[in-house]
N, C-alpha and C positions, 0 to 999 in steps of 0.2 A: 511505647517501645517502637512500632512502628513510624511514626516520626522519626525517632532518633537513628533508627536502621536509613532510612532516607534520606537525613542529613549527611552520614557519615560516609554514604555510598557517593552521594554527589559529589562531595566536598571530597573526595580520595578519588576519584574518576576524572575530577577536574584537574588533580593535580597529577596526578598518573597520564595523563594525555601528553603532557610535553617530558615523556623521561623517553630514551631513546631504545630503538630495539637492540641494540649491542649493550645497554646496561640491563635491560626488561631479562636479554639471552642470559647474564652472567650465573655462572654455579661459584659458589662461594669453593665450593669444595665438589668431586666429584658423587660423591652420595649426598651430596643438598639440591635441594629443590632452586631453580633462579626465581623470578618475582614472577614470572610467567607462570612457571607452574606451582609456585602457593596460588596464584589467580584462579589457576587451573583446579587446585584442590578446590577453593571456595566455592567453584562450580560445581561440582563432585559433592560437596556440602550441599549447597542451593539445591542442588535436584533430589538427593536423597533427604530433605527436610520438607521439599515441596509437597513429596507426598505426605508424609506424616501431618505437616498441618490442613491438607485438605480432607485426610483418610479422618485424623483422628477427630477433627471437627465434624467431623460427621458420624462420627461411631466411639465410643467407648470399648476398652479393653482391648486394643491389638496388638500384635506382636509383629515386628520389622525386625529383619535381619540388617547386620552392622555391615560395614565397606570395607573392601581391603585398600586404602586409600591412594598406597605408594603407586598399586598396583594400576590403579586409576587411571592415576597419574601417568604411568606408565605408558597404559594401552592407549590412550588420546593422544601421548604424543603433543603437550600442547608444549612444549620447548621446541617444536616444528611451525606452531601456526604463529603468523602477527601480531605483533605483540596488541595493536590494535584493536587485532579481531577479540582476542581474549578478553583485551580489556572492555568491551561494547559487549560481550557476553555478559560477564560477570555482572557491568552495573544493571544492563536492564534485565538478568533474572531475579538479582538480587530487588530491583523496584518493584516488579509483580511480586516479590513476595514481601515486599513492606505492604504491599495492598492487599493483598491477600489475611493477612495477619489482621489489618485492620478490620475484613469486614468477619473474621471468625464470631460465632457467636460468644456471648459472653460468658454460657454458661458450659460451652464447650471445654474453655481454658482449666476446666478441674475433672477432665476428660484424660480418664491414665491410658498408658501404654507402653508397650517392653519392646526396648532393642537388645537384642543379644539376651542378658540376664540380667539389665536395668531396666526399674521400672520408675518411671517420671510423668509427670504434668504432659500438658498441651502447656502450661502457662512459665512450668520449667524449660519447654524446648526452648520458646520466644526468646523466655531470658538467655538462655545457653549459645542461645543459635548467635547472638550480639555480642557476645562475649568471646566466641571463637574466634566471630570474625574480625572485631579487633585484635586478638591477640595476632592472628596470620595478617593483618592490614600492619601492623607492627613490625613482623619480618620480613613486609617488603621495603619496607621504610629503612630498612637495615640496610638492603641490598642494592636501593638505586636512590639512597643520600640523601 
């Protein structure tokens, strides 16, 4: 998994490097996010996942409270920063935590824990966390062509 989190990051970071900040800025609509801030979310994602694969790699049964994500989004303001900056955020947190993933232990990955009132894997996050993030790497791909 970690692999593939790595590939997909490079290979979307490479290509995201030549899109411009006037397309990165665009809101499709004014209650939609532009590619900035899904980046932005991803980040918002990457940090509150961070902890859970270090926390729960190390501990069994925790409970994490959920994001309010729009809100996030909101309060960082990342429709304000470069589109640059976001994007060199995004890929090198998301690379520490392909590394990260990689060196979890193995018997960690069947190590439960509850966000909100779901209870899931360390091996469900992994998969989940990849899954998100294509799907939001999808709706930038939407927004800047």
């Amino acid at each position: 998994m970690q692999i593939r989190l790595r590939e997909i990051v490079e290979g979307a970071a490479s290509k995201l490097a030549s899109v411009s900040e006037e397309v990165a800025s665009h809101k499709p609509a004014p209650n939609k996010w532009s590619a900035k801030e899904i980046l932005g979310h991803l980040i918002d994602s990457a940090c509150n996942n961070h902890a859970r694969f270090v926390r729960v790699g190390l501990e069994d049964s925790l409970t994490f409270p959920g994001y309010v994500q729009d809100e996030w989004v909101r309060l960082q303001a990342y429709q304000e920063r470069p589109w640059n900056q976001v994007l060199s955020l995004w890929k090198f947190y998301n690379l520490h935590l392909a590394h990260v993933i990689e060196h979890l232990p193995e018997a960690s990955l069947e190590h439960h824990f509850t966000v909100g009132t779901r209870a899931v894997t360390l091996k469900f996050l992994a998969e989940d966390y990849l899954a998100h993030l294509e799907h939001h790497l999808n709706q930038v791909w939407e927004r800047v062509g």
